[in-house]
N, C-alpha and C positions, 0 to 999 in steps of 0.2 A: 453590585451585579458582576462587576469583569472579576471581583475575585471569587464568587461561587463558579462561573463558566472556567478559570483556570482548577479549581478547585476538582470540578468535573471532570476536565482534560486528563487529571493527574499529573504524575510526578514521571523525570526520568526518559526510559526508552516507552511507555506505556504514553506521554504525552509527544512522543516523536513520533511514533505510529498512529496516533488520533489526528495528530493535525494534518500529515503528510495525506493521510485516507479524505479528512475531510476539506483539506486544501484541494483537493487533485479533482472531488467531485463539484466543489463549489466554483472552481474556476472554469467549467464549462460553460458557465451561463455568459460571462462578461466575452467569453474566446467569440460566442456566437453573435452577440449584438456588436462587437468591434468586426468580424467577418462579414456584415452585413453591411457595414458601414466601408469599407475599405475595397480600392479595384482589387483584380486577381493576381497583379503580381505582389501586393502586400497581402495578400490574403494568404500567399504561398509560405513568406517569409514569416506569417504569422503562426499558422504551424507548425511549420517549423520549429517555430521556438516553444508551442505548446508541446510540439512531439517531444523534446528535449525537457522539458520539465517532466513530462510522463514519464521517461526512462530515469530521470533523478529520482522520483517517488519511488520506483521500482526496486530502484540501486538500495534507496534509503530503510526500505525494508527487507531488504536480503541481508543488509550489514546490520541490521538488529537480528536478525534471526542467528545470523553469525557468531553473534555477540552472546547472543542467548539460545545456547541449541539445544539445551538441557529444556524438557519442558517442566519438570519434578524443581528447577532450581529458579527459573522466569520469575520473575514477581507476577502478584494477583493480577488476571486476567491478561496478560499477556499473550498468551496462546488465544485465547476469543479476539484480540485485537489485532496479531497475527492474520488471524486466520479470512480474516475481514477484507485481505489484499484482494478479495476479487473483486473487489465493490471497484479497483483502477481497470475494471472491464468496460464498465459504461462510458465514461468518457473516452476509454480506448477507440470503442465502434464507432458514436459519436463522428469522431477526429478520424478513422480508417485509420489505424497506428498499430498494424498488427504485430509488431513486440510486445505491445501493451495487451493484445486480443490472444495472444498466444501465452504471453508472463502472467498476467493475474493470475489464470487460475490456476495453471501449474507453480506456482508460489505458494498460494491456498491449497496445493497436492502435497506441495514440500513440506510444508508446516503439518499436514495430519502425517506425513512420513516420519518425521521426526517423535512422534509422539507414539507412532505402531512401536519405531524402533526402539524407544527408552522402554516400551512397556515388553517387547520379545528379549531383549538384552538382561530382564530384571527377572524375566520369569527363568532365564536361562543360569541367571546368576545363584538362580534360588533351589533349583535342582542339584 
């Protein structure tokens, strides 16, 4: 079993962008039940440190886009798991982390910009 679910993951920057998307949405549930469980000045502190893990996911996926800005050159699916960054919206609103509520989807704006550009760049090329 855990090696068809890595299997699935994929390989590379494509299994850094799966996991970082579906780490980021999966740890909202434990954030809420330990927030519920904790007075308010650890609850604070506890944000805290999810706000900062939200902005690492964020960080984590601008420096694969970085790495990968060509979308013609990305490996398979890469741009669809990209482009997926807005899904670190919900747990953004969630937590009130408007880096998070502001970044997803202008990250998910960056990623189709990127791909207008390689495609106006090629037709300009072709003229």
């Amino acid at each position: 079993m855990a090696g068809s679910v890595r299997d699935q993951l994929g390989t590379g920057a494509n299994f850094r962008v799966r996991v970082t998307i579906i780490g980021a949405l999966v740890s909202i549930v434990p954030l809420i039940g330990i927030a519920l469980l904790l007075p308010d000045s650890g609850r604070g502190i506890l944000f805290w440190l999810y706000w900062i893990m939200l902005a690492g996911c964020l960080l984590n996926l601008l420096w694969v886009l970085i790495k990968n800005p060509v979308p013609s050159a990305r490996p398979p699916l890469l741009t669809r798991d990209l482009a997926m960054g807005w899904a670190l919206l919900l747990p953004s609103l969630f937590t009130s982390f408007w880096p998070g509520i502001v970044g997803a989807p202008l990250f998910t704006v960056l990623v189709g910009a990127t791909s207008v550009a390689e495609r106006v760049r090629n037709r300009s090329a072709a003229s």
